[in-house]
N, C-alpha and C positions, 0 to 999 in steps of 0.2 A: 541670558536668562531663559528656561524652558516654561515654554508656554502651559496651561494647564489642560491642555486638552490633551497632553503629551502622558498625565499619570494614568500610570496601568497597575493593574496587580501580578506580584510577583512572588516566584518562590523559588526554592535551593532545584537549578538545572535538571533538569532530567523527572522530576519528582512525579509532576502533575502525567506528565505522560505515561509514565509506572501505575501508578493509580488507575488512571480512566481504559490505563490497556487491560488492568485489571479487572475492571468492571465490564469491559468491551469483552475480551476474550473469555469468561464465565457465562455468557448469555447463552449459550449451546447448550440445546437440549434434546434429546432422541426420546421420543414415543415416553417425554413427559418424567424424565429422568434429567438431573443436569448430568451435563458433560465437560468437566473443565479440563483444560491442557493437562498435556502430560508433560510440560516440561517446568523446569523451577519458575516461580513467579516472584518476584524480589517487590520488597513494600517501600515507599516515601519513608525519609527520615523523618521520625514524629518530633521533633526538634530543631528548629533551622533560630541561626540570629543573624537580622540583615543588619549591613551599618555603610554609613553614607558621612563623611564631612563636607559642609556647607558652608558658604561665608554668608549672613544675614544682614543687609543695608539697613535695615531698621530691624524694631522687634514686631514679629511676625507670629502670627497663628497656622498653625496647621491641621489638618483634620485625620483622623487615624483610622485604619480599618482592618481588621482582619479574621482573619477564619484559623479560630482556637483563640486558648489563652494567652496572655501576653504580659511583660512587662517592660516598660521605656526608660531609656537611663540615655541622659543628656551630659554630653561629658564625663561621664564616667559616674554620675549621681544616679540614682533609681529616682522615677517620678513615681510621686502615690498613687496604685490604683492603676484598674487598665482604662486609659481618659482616651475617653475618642478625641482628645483636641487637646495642644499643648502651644503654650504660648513660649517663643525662642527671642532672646534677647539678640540686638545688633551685635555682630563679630561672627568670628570662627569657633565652628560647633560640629562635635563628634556624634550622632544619633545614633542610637544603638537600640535596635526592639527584636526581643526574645520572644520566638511564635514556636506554643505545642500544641499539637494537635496529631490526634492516632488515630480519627476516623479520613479524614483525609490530608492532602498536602498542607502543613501551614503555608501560609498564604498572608501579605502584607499589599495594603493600597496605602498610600501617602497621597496627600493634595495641600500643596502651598503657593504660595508665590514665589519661592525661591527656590525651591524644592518640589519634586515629583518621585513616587517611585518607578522606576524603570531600571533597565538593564545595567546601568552604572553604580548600580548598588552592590555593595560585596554583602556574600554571604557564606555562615560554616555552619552547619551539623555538630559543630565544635571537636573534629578534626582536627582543628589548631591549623588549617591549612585556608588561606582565605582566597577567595577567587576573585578576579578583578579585571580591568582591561588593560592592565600591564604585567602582572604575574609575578616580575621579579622581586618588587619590593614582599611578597607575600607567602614567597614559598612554593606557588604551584608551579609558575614558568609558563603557563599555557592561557591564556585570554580565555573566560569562558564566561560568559556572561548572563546575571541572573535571567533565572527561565521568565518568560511571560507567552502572550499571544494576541489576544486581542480581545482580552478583557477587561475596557477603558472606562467602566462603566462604576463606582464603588458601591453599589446598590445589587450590583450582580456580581458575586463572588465565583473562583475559576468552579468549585463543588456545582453549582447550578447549572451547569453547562448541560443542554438537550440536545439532540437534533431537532429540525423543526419538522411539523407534520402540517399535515392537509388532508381532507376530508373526500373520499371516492368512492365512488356508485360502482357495484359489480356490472356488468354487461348484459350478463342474462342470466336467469337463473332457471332451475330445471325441478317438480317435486317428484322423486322417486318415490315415494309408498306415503303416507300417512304421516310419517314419522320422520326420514330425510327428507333435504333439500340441499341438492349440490349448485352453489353458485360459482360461477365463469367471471371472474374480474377483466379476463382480455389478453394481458401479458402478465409476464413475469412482474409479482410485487413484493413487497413488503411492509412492516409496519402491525398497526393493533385492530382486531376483530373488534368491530362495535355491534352489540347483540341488542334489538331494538325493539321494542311493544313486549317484552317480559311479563307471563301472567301465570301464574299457579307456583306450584309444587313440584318438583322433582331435578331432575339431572338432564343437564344440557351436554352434548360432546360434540365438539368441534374436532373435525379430521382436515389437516392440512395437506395440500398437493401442488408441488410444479405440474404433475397432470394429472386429468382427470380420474384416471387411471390408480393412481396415488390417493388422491383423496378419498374415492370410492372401496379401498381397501382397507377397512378397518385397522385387522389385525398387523401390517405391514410398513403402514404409511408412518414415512419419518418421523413426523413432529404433528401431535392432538394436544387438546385440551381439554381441561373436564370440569364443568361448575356445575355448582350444587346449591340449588335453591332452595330454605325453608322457611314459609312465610311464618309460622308459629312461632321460629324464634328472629323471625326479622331480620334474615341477614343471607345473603347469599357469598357462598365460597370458591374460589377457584383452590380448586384440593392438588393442582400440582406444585403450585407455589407456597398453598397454606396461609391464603389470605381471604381475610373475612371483614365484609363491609357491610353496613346497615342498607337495608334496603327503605326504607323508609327515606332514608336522606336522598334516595333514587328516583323516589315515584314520583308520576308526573297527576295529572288532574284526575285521568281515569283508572289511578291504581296499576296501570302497568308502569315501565320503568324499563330506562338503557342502560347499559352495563359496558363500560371499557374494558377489555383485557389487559393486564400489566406487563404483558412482556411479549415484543413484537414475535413475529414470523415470516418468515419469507412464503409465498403460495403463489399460483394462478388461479386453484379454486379450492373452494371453502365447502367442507360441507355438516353440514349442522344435524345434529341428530337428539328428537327430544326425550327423552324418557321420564314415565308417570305424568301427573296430569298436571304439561306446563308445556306453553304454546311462546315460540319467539315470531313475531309477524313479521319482521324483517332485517338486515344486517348491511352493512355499510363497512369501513376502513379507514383508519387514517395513516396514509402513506407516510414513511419516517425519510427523513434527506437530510443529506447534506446540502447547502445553496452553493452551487457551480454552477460559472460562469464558460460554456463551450467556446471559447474562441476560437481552439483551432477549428477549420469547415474542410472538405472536401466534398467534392462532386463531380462528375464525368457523363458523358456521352452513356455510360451501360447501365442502365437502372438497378440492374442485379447487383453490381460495385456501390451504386449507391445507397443503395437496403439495405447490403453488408454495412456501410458507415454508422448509417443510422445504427444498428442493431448493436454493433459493437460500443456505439455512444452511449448507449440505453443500460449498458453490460456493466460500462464504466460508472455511468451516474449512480447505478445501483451498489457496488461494490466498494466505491467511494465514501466514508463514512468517518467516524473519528477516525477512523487510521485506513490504509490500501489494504482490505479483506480479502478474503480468497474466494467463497460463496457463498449468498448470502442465506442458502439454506443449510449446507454442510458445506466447510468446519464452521465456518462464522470465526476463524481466529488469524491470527496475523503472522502470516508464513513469511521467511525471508524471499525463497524463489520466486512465489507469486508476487511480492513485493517490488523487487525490482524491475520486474516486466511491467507492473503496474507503473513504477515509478517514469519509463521511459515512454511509456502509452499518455500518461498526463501530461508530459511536457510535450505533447501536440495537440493535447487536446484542451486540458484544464490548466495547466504550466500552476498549480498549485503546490508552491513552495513546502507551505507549512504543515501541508499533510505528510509530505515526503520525510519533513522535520521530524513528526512525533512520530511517524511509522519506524524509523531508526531509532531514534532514542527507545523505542518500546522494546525493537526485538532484542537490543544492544544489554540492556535490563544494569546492574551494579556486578561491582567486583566483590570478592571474585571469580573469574571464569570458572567455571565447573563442568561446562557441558560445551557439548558445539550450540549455535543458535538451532530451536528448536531441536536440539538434538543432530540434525543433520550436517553431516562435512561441507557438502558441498553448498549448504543454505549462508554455514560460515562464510566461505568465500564471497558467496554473492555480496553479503551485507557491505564486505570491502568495498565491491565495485562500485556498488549503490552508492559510497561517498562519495570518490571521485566523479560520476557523472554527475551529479549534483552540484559538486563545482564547478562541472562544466559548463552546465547548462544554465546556471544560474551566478556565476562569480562569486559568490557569498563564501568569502574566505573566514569568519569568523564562525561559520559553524564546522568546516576542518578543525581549525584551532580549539574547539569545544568539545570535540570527538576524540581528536587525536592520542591524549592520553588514554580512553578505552581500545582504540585501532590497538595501541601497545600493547596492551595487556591482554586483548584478545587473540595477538599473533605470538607475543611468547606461548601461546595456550596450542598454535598450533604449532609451531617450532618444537614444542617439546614432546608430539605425537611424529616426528618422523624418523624414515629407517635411517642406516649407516648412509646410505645416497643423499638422503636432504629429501627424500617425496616422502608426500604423506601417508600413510598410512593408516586404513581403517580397523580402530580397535576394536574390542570386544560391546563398547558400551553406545561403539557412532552408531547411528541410522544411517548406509552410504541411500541416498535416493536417486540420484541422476533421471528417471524418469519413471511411471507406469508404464512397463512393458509385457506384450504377451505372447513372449519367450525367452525360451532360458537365459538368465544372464549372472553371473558371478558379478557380486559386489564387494567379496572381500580383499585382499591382499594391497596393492598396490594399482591403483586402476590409471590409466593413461590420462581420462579424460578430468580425473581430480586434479592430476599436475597440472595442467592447463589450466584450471580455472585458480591452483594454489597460486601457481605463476604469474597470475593477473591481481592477485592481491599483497604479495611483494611487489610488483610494480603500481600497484596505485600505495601502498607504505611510504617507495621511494617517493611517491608524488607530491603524496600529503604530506613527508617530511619536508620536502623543500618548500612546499608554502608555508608553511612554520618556523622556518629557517631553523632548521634540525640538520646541519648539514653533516655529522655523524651517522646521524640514523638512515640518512637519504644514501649515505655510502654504502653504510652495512645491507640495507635492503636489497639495492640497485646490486651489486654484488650475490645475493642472494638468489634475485631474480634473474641474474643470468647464468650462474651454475646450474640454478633448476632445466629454466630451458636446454641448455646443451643437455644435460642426463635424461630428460626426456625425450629429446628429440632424436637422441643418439639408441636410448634403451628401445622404442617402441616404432621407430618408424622403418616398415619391411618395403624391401625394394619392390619385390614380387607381386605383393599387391596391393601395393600402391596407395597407401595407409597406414594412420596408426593404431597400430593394436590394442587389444582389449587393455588387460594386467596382468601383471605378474600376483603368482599365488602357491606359497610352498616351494619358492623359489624357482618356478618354471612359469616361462610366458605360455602366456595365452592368447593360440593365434586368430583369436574369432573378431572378427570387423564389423563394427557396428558403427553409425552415423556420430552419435554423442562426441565424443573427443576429435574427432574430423572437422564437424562443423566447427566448433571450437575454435581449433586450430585456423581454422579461413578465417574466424569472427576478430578473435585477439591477433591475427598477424603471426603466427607461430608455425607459416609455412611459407616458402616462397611462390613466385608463382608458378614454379616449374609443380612444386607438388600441390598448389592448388588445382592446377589444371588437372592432374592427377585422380586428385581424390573428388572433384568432380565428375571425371568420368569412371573411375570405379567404383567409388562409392555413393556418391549424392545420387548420382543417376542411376544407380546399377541397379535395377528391381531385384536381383538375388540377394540384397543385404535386408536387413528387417527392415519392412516401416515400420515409422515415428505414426501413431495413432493420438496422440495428444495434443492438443492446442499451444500446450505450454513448450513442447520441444519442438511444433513444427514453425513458433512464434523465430525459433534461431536456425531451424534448417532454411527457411524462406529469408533470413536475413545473409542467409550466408549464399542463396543463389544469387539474391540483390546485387550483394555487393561484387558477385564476379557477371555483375549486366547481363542479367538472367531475367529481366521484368517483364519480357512477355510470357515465359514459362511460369513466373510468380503470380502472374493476373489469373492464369488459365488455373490454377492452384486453388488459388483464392475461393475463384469460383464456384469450383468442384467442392470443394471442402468446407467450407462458411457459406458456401449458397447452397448444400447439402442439407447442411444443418436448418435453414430457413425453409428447404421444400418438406421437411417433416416438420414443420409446423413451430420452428424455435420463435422466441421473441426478446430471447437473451441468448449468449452463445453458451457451449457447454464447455465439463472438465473434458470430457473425452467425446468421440466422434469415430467411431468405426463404419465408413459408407454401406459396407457389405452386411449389417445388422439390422432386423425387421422386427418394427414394432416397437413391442415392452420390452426387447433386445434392449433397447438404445436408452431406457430407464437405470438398468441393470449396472451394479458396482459395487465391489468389495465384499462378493457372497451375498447383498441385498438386491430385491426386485425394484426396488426406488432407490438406490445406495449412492447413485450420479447427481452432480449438482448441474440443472440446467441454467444454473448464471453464475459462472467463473469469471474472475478477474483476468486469465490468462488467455480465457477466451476471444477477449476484445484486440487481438494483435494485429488487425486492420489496419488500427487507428495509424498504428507506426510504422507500420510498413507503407502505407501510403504516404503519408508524413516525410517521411526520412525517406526513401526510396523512388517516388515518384515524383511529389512536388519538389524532391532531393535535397532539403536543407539537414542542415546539420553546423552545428557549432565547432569551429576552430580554434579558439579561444575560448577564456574562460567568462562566461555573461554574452555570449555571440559578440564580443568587442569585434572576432573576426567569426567570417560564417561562408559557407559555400553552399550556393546554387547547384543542384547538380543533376536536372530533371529527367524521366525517360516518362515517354507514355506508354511504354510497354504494349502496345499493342491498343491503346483505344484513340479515339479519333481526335478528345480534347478532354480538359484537364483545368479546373480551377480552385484554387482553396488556399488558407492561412495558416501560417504556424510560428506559435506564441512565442515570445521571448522576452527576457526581463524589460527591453525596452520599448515594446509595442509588438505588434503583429509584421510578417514580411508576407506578403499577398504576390501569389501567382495566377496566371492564365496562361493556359498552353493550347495551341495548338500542331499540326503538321508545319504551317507556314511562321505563324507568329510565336513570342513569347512578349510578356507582359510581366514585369511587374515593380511592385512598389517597396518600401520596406521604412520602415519606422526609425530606425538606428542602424548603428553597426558598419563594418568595412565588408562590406560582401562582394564573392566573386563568382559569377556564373561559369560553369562550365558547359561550353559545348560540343562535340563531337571536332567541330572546325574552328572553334574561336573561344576566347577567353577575356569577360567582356568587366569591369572592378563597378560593382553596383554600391551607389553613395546613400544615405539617407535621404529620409524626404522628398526623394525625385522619382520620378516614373518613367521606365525602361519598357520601350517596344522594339525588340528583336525580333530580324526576322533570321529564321533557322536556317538558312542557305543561303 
């Protein structure tokens, strides 16, 4: 019998995630204009009926709850009326309750003694298809289990759901003339302006800035706001949203009055500007968060390695939010690409399952397919990936099995975009992205570096089919997946220089060599190491091929020196490149980083003078490169069952810190002579240069290195 602390609220899979990514991804606004996506946005079924059969030892009361309308029908009877409480006679009982609701998810909480709602509940849209945790009896064939989260509360419905905020003091503030005053909050923030001691008449404008630079630009700066005070008719307005509030219900003893802003922002400084005759005395902020837990730590011997930690922790907490954001000033929306480097940065640092959960399901959206994810090819592939490491990393085989019918329909989607060879091919309607680069590069035809990532998402198809046990599908994939590899491996890779080539376009190759599909190719295993060696030294190393200027492509060029034991060159990297960004003064990392760029240069993006987001999610790839790379773990298994040690200090003197896993933390200390360490769970195996050493749970390992 489930306990009652076990009832949660629940709705038809995927729903509430839809909804809140809705609300999430609309918050973007440029110079006081919304900004919503440009890609399709799919709505919650406003219709869901959960039903649950129970056997009742006696006759029982239950309590009922939900968000919308509803009707209850017990055994196949309709109960009069939507009754928050229904009394159920002793025996076997069919419960059936019909929830509509168009403003958001319907949504159902049960609380009994014999009965809870939870994930065991089936439910249909009336699809006539019912979902359940064995499938067959029901039609679907796939376990996918009502949606929930951690809404155990029936008093707090999933619609109520905030982030939490906290209340911060700017740092120092500066008055420019009479009329401005630019305030310095410190770092990189975000959250709602609070405008404080309010007195007169007129128009307030708020200009926001990651720098100060930004903010002090009227006419330029990304994201202002603009309110509008009049006391004659008692009410003051924010005129970009178009909301009007009595002020009266504001004031405090002496007639002035605070004023919250209704829709956060991202800044470091604020600057306020009054017009006509009305005086703000001072402003404050409430920081908006999500509550993470940093487990994963790192630390070292080099303070500048350590600043980088912190810095990219700060990047993360911030971008971390109902879902893995890209920045919190520009786009504010939910990118696949940035998503999965977010995804693999949290599992060393936050190992926060459930964001990982609803950041998929968001970009994944309902059928049918009509577009790539965000438009983009190559965002498509990623989201594959993003599943299987997720099972890796965490064992949770039943959100595969909850996926895996969309995985399907999302790859017939790409199956049916490619040439006579089986590669994909960019139509007329893809966005190809593979990076921000600044030079010339061809993205149409056939590109080398899409097969390799196509390639990786057939082989995670094959993967997820067999944890499904789809042993059809795991053939046709697996089959798939290695016809692709041969054609591309055979079409694009030139002896001469030592690489593979761009694409084909108009039926002729194109012999220009760029990093993108090379790194790749090391990352996924789709070179041996005769041509790893290779395309390390003509390509990764060759200064004659373009650099990678972005955080997000040099996040896999640095994992791709990693992994062929390249860490003292990845430290030295590090340094240069993320302690760059810190000696101009960052406090969160950025999209892009050109070292040889001075000044408002480094503001500068996309034809705008503030166009750059200084706090990218992409930008935090420290976390994992240290993580995975240095401390050297990494999962074997699926839930670290099995897991390898695999540490280098790469060039510093010592080396300590934790990385999360479903089953507690695994804690290293390194130095030249010793290693140390402990680990929570798991069959773990150290590797070292001379020895190979099987680390047990719960015990503590002092190696010495020679």
């Amino acid at each position: 019998m489930a306990n009652k602390s076990t009832a949660t609220w629940i709705w038809y899979p995927g729903d509430f995630e839809i909804w809140l990514g809705n609300r999430f991804n609309n918050l973007r606004s440029e110079r006081g204009a919304l900004s919503p996506t440009f890609w399709k946005q799919d709505s919650h079924y406003p219709m869901v009926e959960f039903s649950k059969e129970v056997t009742f030892q006696e006759t029982e009361t239950i309590e009922i709850a939900v968000e919308g309308d509803y009707n209850v029908a017990l055994d196949g009877e309709k109960v009069f009326g939507m009754q928050k409480s229904i009394t159920i006679p002793a025996g076997r009982h069919k419960i059936n309750i019909k929830v509509i609701n168009q403003s958001c998810p319907p949504a159902l909480f049960v609380q009994g003694k014999s009965v809870q709602s939870d994930e065991s509940w089936l439910a249909t849209f009336e699809d006539k298809i019912w979902i359940d945790e064995n499938g067959d009896a029901h039609g679907s064939g796939i376990y996918v289990p009502a949606g929930r989260w951690n809404f155990n509360d029936i008093t707090t419905p999933p619609s109520a759901f905030r982030l939490q905020t906290e209340e911060k003091k700017y740092d120092k503030c500066s008055a420019l003339n009479n009329s401005h005053t630019l305030y310095d909050f410190g770092v990189e923030t975000i959250g709602y302006v609070t405008l404080k001691g309010i007195k007169g008449d007129g128009t307030i404008h708020i200009y926001y800035g990651e720098s100060a630079e930004e903010a002090q630009d009227k006419e330029h700066c990304e994201t202002l706001d603009k309110i509008l005070v009049e006391a004659s008719a008692d009410s003051i307005t924010d005129l970009a949203h178009n909301i009007t509030d009595c002020i009266t219900s504001l004031k405090g003893s002496n007639d002035s009055f605070d004023y919250i802003l209704r829709y956060s922002k991202a800044f470091r400084y604020v600057m306020i500007e009054c017009e006509g005759d009305i005086t703000v005395k001072d402003i404050s902020m409430l920081y908006e968060y999500l509550p993470e837990e940093s487990r994963g730590s790192f630390r070292c011997n080099d303070d500048e390695i350590n600043r980088i930690w912190d810095v990219a922790q700060y990047t993360m907490q911030l971008t971390t939010r109902e879902f893995f954001m890209d920045g919190i000033k520009r786009d504010r929306w939910v990118w696949s690409g940035d998503a999965i480097q977010s995804f693999l940065m949290n599992y060393y640092l936050f190992f926060d399952t459930e964001c990982v959960k609803r950041t998929i399901r968001l970009l994944r959206g309902k059928d049918p397919v009509t577009a790539h994810i965000n438009t983009i090819m190559d965002y498509t592939f990623y989201w594959f990936k993003g599943i299987y490491d997720y099972y890796l990393f965490t064992g949770d085989s039943d959100f595969v099995r909850e996926m895996y019918p969309k995985m399907q329909t999302l790859m017939d989607y790409c199956l049916g975009r490619t040439d006579e060879n089986g590669m994909a091919e960019g139509q007329p309607d893809d966005w190809i992205f593979v990076d921000w680069v600044d030079f010339p590069m061809h993205k149409r035809g056939v590109m080398c570096f899409e097969q390799i990532l196509f390639c990786k998402s057939l082989e995670t198809m094959k993967l997820c089919a067999d944890i499904c046990g789809h042993d059809d599908d795991a053939k046709r994939y697996g089959t798939l997946a290695q016809k692709l590899n041969n054609t591309f491996s055979e079409t694009f890779w030139d002896k001469e220089k030592h690489a593979f080539l761009h694409n084909i376009e108009d039926g002729h190759i194109n012999d220009m060599v760029t990093k993108f599909p090379n790194i790749f190719a090391i990352i996924y295993d789709y070179a041996d190491e005769k041509r790893k060696e290779e395309i390390k030294e003509h390509v990764l190393l060759n200064p004659d091929v373009e650099a990678i200027t972005t955080p997000y492509m040099r996040f896999y060029e640095l994992e791709a020196l990693c992994s062929m034991e390249m860490q003292d060159k990845v430290l030295t990297e590090i340094k240069s490149y993320w302690g760059g960004m810190l000696k101009e003064g960052a406090t969160s990392f950025w999209e892009k980083y050109i070292p040889t760029e001075k000044g408002r240069q480094h503001l500068a993006m996309y034809g705008r003078p503030y166009g750059k987001s200084l706090c990218h999610a992409w930008g935090a790839s420290p976390i994992y490169l240290l993580g995975r790379y240095y401390l050297g773990v990494r999962p074997l298994a699926a839930g670290y069952s099995q897991y390898e040690i695999k540490p280098s200090l790469g060039g510093l003197e010592w080396m300590e810190g934790t990385v999360p896993t479903p089953f507690g933390d695994i804690y290293i200390k390194m130095d030249r002579q010793h290693i140390h360490i402990k680990s929570d769970g798991g069959d773990g195996t150290l590797i070292l240069k001379n020895k190979t050493i099987k680390i047990t749970p719960h015990e503590e390992f002092d190696i010495p290195i020679n």
